[in-house]
C-alpha positions as CSV (number, residue, x, y, z in Angstrom):
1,X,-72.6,-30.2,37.7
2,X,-74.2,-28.9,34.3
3,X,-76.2,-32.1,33.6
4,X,-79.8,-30.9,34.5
5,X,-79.2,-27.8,32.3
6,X,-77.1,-29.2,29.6
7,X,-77.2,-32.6,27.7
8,X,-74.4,-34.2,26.4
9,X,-74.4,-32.9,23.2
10,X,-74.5,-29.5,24.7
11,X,-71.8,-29.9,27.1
12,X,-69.5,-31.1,23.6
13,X,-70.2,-28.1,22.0
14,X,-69.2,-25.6,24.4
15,X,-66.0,-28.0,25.2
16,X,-66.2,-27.3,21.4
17,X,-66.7,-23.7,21.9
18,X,-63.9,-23.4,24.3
19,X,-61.3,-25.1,22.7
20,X,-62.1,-22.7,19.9
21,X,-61.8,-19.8,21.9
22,X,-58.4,-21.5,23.5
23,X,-56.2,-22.2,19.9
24,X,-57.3,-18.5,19.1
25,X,-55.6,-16.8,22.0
26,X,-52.7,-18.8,22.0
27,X,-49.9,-18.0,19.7
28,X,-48.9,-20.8,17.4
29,X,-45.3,-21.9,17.6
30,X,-43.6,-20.9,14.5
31,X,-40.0,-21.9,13.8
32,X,-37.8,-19.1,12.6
33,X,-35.0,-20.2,9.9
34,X,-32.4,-18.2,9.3
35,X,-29.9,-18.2,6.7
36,X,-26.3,-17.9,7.5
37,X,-24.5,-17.5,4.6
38,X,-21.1,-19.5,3.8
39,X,-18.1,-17.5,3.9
40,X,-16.2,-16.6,1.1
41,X,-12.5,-16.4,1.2
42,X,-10.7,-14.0,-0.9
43,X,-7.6,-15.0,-2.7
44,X,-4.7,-13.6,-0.9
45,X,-3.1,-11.2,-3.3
46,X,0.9,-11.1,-2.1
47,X,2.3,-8.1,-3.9
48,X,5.7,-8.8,-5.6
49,X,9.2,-6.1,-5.6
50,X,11.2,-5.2,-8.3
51,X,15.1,-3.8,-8.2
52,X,16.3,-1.4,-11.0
53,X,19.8,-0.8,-10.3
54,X,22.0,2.1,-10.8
55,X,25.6,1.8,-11.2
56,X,28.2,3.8,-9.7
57,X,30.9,4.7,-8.1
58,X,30.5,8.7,-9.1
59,X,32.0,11.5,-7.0
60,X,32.0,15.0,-7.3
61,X,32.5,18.1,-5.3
62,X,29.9,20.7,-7.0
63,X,28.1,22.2,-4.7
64,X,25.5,22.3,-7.4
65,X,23.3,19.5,-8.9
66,X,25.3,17.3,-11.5
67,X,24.1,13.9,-13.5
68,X,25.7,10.5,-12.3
69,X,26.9,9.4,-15.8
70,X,25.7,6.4,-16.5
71,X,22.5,6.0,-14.3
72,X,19.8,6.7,-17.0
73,X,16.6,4.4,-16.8
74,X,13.6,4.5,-19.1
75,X,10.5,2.7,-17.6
76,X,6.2,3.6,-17.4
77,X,5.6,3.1,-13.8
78,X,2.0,2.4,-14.3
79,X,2.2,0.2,-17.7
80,X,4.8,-1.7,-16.6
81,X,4.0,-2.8,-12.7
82,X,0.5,-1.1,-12.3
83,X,-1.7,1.6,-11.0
84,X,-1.3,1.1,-7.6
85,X,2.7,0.3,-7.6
86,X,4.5,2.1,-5.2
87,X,8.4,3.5,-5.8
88,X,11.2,4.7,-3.3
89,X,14.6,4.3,-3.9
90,X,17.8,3.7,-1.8
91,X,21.8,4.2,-2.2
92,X,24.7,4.3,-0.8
93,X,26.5,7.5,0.0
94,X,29.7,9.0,1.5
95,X,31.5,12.2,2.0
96,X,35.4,12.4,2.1
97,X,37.1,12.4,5.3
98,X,34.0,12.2,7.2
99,X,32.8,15.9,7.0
100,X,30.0,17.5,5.1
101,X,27.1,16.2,3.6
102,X,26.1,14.1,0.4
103,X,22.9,14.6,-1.5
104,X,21.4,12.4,-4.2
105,X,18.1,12.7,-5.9
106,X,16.1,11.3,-8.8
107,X,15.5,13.8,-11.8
108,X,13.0,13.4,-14.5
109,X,15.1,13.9,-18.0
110,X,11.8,13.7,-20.0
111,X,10.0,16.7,-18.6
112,X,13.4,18.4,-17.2
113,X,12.1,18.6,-13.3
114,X,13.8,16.7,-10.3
115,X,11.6,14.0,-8.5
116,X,9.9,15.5,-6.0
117,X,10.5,13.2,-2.9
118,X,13.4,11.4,-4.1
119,X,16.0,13.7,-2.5
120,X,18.0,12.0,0.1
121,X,21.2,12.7,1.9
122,X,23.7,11.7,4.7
123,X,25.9,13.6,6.8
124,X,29.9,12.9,7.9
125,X,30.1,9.5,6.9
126,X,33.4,8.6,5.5
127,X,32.0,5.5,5.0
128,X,29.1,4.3,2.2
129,X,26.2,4.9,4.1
130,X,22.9,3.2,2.7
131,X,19.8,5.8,2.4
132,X,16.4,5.2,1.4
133,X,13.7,7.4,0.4
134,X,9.9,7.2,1.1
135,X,7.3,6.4,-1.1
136,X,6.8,9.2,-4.3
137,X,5.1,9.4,-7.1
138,X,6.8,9.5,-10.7
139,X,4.9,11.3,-13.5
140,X,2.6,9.1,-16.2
141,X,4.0,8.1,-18.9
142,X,7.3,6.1,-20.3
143,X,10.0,8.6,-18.9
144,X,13.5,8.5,-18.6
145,X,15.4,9.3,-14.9
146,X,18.8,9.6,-13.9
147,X,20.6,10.2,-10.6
148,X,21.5,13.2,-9.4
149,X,24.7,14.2,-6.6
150,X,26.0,17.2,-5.0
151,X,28.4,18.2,-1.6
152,X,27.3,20.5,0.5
153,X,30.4,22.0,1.2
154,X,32.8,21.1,-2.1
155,X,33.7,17.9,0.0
156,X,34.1,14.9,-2.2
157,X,30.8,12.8,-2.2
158,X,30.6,9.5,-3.6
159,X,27.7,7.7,-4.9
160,X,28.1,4.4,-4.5
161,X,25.5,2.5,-5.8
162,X,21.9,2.6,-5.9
163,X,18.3,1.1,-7.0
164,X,14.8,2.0,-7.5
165,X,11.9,0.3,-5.5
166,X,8.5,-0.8,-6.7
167,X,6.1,-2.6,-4.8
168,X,3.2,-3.6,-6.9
């Protein structure tokens, strides 16, 4: 008992003293907020196809590069369908009697130079056989391209029909 040493008001201010000492040591509560932003949804961009057709039927049995008469297109790959369009193309091939091979290829009439990538073929197929190309990449520029056919071995190829792909 501390009442013969302290008085009342000297017991109040070390219970003064004390508490003092008490809300120094202990850590306030703090309440953390956090921001959580709100999602934003981008617009779903679906990318659209185009189709430019060539017309055929054309044979031949050079054994050499010749134009398909009649196939010329003129288009500007990036002005017309974008930067970041991407072209294949796909026909339809055959070789008479089933033996041999048909080849078919783009060729750039503006700068004089076949499409590099475009070149696509099929073997013994007496029957049109559809072929597709991968993905290439046509010079800048409004240019002018035709198809091109040739046999491996003098066989009669036909080119049937074809198109040009762009994905943009």
């Amino acid at each position: 008992n501390l009442g013969f040493i302290c008085d009342a008001s000297c017991r109040t201010e070390i219970k003064k003293a004390v508490q003092d000492e008490i809300s120094k040591s202990t850590p306030k509560s703090t309440v953390a907020t956090t921001t959580i932003p709100k999602p934003t949804v981008a617009p779903i961009v679906s990318k659209q196809t185009s189709y430019i057709p060539f017309a055929g039927p054309i044979t031949s049995t050079s054994t050499d590069w010749v134009d398909a008469t009649g196939t010329d297109i003129t288009i500007d790959v990036v002005n017309d369908y974008g930067k970041n369009a991407a072209v294949s193309w796909q026909t339809s091939l055959k070789v008479a009697d089933g033996n041999g091979q048909a080849y078919a290829r783009l060729f750039d009439v503006t700068h004089g130079i076949a499409v590099s990538g475009s070149e696509i073929s099929t073997t013994n197929n007496s029957d049109y056989q559809t072929v597709s190309s991968g993905n290439f990449t046509l010079w800048s520029g409004r240019n002018t391209y035709r198809v091109q056919i040739k046999s491996l071995n003098s066989f009669v190829v036909t080119f049937g029909s074809g198109r040009m792909k762009i994905v943009y």
